[in-house]
C-alpha positions as CSV (number, residue, x, y, z in Angstrom):
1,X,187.9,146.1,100.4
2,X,186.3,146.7,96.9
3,X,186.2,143.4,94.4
4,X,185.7,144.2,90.7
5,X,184.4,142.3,88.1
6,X,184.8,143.2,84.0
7,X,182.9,141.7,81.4
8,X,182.0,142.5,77.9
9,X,185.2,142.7,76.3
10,X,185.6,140.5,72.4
11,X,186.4,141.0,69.0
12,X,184.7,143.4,66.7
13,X,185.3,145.2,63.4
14,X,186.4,148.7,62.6
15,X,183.1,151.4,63.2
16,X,181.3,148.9,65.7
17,X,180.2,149.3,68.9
18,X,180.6,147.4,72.3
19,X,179.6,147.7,76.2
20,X,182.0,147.1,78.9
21,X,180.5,146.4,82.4
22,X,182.3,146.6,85.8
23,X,180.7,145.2,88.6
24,X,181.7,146.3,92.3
25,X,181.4,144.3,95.3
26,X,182.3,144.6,99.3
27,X,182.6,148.5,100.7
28,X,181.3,149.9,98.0
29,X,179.0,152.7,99.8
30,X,182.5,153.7,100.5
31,X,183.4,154.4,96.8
32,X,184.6,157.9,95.4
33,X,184.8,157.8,91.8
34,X,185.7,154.4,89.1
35,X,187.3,154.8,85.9
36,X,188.5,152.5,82.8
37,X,192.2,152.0,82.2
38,X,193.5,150.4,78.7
39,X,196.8,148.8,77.9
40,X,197.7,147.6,74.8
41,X,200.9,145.3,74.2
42,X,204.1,147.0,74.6
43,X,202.5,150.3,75.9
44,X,201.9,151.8,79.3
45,X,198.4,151.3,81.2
46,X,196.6,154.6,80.0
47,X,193.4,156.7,81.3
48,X,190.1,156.2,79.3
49,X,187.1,157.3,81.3
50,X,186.3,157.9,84.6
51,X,183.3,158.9,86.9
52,X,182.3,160.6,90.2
53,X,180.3,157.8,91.8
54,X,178.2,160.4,93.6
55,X,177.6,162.7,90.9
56,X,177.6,161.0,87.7
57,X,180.1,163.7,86.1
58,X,182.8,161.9,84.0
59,X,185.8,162.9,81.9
60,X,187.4,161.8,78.9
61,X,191.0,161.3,77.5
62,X,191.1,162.9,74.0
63,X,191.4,160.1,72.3
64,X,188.1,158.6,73.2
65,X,186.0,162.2,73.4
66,X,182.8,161.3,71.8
67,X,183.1,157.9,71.2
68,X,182.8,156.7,74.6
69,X,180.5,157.4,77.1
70,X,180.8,156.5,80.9
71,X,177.8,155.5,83.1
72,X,177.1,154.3,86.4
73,X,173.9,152.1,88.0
74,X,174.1,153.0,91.9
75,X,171.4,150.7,92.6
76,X,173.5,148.0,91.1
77,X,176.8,149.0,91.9
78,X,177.8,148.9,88.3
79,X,180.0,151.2,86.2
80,X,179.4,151.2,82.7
81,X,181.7,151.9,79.5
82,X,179.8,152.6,76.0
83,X,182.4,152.4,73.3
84,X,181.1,153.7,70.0
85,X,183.2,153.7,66.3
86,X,185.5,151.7,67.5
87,X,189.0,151.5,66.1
88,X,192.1,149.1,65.4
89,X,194.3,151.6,67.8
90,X,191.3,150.6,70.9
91,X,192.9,147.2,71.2
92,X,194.3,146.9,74.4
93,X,193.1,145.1,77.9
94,X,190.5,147.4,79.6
95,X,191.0,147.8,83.1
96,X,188.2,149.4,85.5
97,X,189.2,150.8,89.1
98,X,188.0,152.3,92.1
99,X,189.1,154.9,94.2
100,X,191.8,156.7,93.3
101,X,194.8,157.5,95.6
102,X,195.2,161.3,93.7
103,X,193.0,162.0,90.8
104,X,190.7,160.4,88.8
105,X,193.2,160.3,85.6
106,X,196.3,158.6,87.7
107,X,196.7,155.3,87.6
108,X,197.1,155.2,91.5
109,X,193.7,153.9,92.7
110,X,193.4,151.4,95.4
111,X,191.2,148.7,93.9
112,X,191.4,147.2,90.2
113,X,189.4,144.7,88.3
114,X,191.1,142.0,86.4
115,X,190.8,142.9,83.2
116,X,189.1,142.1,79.9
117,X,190.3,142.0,76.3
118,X,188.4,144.3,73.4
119,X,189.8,143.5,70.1
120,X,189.3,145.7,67.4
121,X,189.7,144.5,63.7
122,X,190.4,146.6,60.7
């Protein structure tokens, strides 16, 4: 079993920036690769960002290319989420996960973090 932990999520203006961390606990010398989810009200739970735990390499949904960047601390069991010019249509709850059951951009993974709220103004 993998337990994750989101933090960093709030409110910010259009053009800011803000960090999301996800902190992993339990098997996690087991882990594949993590990504972030988002779902805003009324929409589906979509694919952000994810990462190859192993090799650092990460991939983007189009909507976020450039923007955000996806990191990982090994050492601390950690996966990171840099979101840069930030706008109103980024409001959703931001979900991170671990290992997925197909590929990294399904939402089919077997472990999932609670959630935290980013809040983007206009």
């Amino acid at each position: 079993q993998v337990q994750l932990v989101e933090s960093g999520g709030g409110l910010v203006q259009t053009g800011e920036s803000l960090r999301l961390s996800c902190a992993a606990s339990g098997r996690t010398w087991a882990m594949y690769a993590m990504a972030w989810f988002r779902q805003a009200p009324g929409k589906e739970r979509e694919f952000v960002a994810g990462i190859h735990w192993g090799t650092g390499d990460a991939h983007y949904a189009d909507s976020v290319k450039g923007r955000f960047t996806a990191s990982r601390n090994n050492a601390k069991d950690t996966m990171y989420l840099q979101m840069s010019s930030l706008k109103p249509e980024d409001t959703a709850v931001y979900f991170c996960a671990a290992d997925p059951q197909r590929d990294l951009y399904s939402d089919t993974y077997d472990y999932w973090g609670q959630g935290t709220q980013v809040t983007v103004s206009s």
